[in-house]
C-alpha positions in Angstrom: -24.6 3.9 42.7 -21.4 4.7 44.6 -20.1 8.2 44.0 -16.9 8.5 41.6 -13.9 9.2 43.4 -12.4 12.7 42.4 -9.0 12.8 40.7 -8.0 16.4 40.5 -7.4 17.7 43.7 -7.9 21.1 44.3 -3.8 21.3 44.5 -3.3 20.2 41.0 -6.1 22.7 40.2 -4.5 25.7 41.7 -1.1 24.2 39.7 -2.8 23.4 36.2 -4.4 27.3 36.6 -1.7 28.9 37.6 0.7 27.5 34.5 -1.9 29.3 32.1 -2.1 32.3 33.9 -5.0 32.4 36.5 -4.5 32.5 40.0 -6.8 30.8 42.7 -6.1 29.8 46.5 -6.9 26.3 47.3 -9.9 27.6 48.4 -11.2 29.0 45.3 -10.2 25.4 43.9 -12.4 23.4 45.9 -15.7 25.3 45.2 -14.9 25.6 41.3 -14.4 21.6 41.2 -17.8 21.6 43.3 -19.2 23.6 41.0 -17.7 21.6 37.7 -19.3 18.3 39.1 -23.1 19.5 39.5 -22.8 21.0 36.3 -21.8 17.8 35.3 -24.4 15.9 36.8 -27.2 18.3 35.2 -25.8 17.9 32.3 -26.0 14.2 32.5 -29.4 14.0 34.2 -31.0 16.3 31.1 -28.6 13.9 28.5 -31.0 11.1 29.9 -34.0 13.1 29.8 -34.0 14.1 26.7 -33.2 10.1 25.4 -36.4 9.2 27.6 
């Protein structure tokens, strides 16, 4: 399975923040969307467990 491409970049996520009032540097961005996809593929990975 090829991996999905990403279509936030961490730019739009500093931009999409900062209009509801949180400020992060580019930085910040790139390990919170990090973070948001292995959460994501847990959260997948014990959806398919559990329907096993």
């Amino acid at each position: 399975m090829e991996p999905l491409k990403k279509k936030l970049t961490p730019e739009r996520t500093v931009e999409i923040l900062a209009e509801h009032g949180t400020i992060i540097t580019v930085e910040e961005a790139v390990i919170l969307l990090e973070f948001i996809e292995k959460m994501g593929k847990l959260a997948i990975e014990h959806a398919l467990d559990i329907c096993r």
